[in-house]
KELOFI-287037 format. One record per residue (C-alpha): residue number from 1; x, y, z. Coordinates in steps of 0.02 Angstrom, whole numbers. Layout:
<rs>
r resi->NUM, x->X, y->Y, z->Z
...
</rs>
This chain:
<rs>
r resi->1, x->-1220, y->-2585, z->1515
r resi->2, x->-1114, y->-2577, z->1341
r resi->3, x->-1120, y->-2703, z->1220
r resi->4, x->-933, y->-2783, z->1228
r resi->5, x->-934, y->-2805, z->1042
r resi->6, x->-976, y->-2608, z->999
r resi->7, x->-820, y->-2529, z->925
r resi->8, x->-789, y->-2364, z->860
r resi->9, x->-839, y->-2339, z->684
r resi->10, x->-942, y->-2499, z->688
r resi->11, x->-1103, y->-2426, z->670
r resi->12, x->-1190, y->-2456, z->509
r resi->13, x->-1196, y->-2326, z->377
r resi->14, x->-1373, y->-2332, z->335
r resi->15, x->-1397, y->-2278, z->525
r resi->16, x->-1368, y->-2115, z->475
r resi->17, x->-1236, y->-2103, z->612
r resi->18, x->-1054, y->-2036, z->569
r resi->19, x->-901, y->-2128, z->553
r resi->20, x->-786, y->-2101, z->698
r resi->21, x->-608, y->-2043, z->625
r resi->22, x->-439, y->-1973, z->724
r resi->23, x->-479, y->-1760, z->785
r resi->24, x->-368, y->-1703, z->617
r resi->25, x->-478, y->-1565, z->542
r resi->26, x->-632, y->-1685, z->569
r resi->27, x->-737, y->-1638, z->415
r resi->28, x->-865, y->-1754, z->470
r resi->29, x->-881, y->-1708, z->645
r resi->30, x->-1071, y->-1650, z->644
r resi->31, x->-1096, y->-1467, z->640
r resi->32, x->-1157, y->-1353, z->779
r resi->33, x->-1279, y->-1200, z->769
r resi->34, x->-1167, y->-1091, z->784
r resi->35, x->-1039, y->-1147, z->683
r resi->36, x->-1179, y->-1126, z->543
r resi->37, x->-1199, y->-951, z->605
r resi->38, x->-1012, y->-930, z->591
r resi->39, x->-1021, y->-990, z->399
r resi->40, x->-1176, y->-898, z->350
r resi->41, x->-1073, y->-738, z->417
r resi->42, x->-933, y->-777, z->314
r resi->43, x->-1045, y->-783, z->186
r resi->44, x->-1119, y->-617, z->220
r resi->45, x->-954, y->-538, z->227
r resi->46, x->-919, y->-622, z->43
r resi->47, x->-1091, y->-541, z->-17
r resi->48, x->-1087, y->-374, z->33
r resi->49, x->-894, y->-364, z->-37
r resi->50, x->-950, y->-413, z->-200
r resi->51, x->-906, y->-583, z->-236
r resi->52, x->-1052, y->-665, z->-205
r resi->53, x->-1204, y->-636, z->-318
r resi->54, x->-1361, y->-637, z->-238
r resi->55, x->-1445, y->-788, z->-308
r resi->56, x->-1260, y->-889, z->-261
r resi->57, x->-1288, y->-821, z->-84
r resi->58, x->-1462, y->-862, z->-54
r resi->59, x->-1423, y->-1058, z->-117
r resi->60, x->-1257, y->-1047, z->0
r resi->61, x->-1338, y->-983, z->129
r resi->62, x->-1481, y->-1109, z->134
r resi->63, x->-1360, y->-1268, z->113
r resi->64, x->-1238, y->-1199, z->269
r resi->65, x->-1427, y->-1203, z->370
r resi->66, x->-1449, y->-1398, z->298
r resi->67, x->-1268, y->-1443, z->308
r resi->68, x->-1248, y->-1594, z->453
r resi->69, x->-1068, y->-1590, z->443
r resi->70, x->-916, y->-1457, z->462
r resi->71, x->-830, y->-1522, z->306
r resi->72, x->-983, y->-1488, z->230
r resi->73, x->-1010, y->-1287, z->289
r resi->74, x->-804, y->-1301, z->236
r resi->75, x->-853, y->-1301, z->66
r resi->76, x->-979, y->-1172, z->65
r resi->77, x->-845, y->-1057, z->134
r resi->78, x->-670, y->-1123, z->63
r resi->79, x->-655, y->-992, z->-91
r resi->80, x->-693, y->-849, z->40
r resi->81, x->-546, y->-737, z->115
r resi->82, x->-627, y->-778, z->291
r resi->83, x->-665, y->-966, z->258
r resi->84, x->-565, y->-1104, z->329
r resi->85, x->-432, y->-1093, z->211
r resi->86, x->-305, y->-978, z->298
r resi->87, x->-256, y->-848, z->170
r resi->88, x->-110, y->-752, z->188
r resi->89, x->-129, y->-571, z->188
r resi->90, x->-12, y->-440, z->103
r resi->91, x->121, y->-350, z->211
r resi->92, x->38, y->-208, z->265
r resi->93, x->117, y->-32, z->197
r resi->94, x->234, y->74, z->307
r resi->95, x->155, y->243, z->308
r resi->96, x->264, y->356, z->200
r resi->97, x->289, y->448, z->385
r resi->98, x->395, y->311, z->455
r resi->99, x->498, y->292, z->273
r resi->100, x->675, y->374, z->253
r resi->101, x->677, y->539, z->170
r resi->102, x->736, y->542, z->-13
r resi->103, x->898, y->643, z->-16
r resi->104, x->899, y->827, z->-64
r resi->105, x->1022, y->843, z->-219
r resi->106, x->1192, y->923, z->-176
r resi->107, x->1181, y->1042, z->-326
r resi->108, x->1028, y->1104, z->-293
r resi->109, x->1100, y->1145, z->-108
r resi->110, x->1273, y->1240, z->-210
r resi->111, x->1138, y->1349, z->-335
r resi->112, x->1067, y->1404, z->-174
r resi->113, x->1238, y->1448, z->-66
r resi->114, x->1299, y->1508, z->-241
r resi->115, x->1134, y->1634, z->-257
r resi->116, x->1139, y->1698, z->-82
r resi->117, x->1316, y->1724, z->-98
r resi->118, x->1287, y->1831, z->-231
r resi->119, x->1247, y->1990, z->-106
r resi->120, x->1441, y->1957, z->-31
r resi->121, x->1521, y->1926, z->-179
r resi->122, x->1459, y->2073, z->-283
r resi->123, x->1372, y->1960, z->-435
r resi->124, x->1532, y->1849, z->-451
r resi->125, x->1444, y->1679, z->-403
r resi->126, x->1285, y->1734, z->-500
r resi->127, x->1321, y->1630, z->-647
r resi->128, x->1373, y->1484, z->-554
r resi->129, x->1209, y->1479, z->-464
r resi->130, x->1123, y->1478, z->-625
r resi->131, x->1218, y->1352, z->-710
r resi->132, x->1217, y->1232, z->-537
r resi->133, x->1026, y->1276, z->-531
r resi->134, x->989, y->1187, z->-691
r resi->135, x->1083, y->1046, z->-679
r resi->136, x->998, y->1014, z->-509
r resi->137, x->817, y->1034, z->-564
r resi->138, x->888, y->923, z->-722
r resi->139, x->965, y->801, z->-593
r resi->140, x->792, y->813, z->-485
r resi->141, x->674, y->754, z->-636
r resi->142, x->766, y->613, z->-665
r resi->143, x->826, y->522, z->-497
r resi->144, x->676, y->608, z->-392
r resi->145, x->772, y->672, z->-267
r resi->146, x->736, y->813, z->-160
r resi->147, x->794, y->995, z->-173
r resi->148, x->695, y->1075, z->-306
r resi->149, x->658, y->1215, z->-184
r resi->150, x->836, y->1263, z->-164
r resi->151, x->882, y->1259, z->-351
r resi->152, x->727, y->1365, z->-393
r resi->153, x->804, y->1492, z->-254
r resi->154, x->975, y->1466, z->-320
r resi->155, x->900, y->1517, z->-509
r resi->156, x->819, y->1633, z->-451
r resi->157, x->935, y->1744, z->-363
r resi->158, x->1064, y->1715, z->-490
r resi->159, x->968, y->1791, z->-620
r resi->160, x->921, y->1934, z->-518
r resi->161, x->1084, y->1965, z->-490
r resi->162, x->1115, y->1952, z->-690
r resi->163, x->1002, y->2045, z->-718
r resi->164, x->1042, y->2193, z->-609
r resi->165, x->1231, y->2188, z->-678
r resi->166, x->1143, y->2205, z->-848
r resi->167, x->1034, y->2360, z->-788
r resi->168, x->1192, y->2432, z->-722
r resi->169, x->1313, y->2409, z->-865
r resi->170, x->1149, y->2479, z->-976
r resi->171, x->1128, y->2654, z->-845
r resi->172, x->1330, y->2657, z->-867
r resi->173, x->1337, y->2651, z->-1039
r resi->174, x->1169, y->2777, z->-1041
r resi->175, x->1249, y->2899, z->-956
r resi->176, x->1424, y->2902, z->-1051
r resi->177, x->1338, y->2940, z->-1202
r resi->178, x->1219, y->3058, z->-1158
</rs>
């Protein structure tokens, strides 16, 4: 039968036997096979990502097989990312997919009406364009907005349409003098 005078935690310390404490964390609750195998993998994991050297491994790796205890396979472990400790991991990034677009500069969108309306208006809104395009692409550099597209059209079709005023004006004045 049981000995009426046994009590929990009684047991002699040179018995080799643990002390019986309250279920919070239990650091001396004696270790199980497998949670050595569970430490020794967290140990692998620390090894092959490079922040274990090899002769630090080896010497953890034999102590987690010797350890009697969980609190002591919690030390082995405890500066490890997987190891009892529970570290918090960053926020993971939202792909730039999912992210709001940056906003297309409204200059850059008036260079480019302003160069295409170049055909309708004869040349008229060719310097506009020009002038709208560079303070776009100006604007663009510095706040990273989108757009650079359309003020590269919008320069673009200004100064063709420059330049074909120029060519003109030169054949006109060719011809008058000839």
């Amino acid at each position: 039968m049981t000995d009426p005078s046994w009590q929990p935690g009684a047991w002699p310390p040179h018995q080799g036997l643990p002390a019986m404490r309250p279920a919070q964390g239990q650091p001396s609750m004696l270790a199980a096979h497998s949670d050595r195998e569970r430490a020794v993998d967290v140990l692998r994991a620390g090894f092959a990502e490079g922040r274990l050297q090899k002769e630090e491994y080896e010497r953890r790796v034999e102590r987690a097989y010797q350890a009697r205890t969980v609190g002591e396979l919690g030390l082995l472990v405890a500066d490890l990312p997987q190891g009892p400790a529970a570290v918090q991991q960053a926020p993971m990034a939202v792909p730039a997919t999912f992210m709001p677009a940056a906003p297309t500069n409204g200059k850059a969108t008036a260079a480019m009406v302003c160069g295409i309306a170049t055909f309708f208006t004869f040349g008229a809104s060719a310097v506009p364009a020009v002038v709208l395009g560079h303070m776009a692409r100006a604007e663009i550099r510095r706040t990273h907005e989108n757009g650079d597209g359309q003020a590269v059209a919008g320069l673009a079709l200004g100064w063709l349409a420059i330049a074909g005023w120029a060519l003109l004006l030169l054949l006109i004045v060719s011809a008058a003098s000839g």
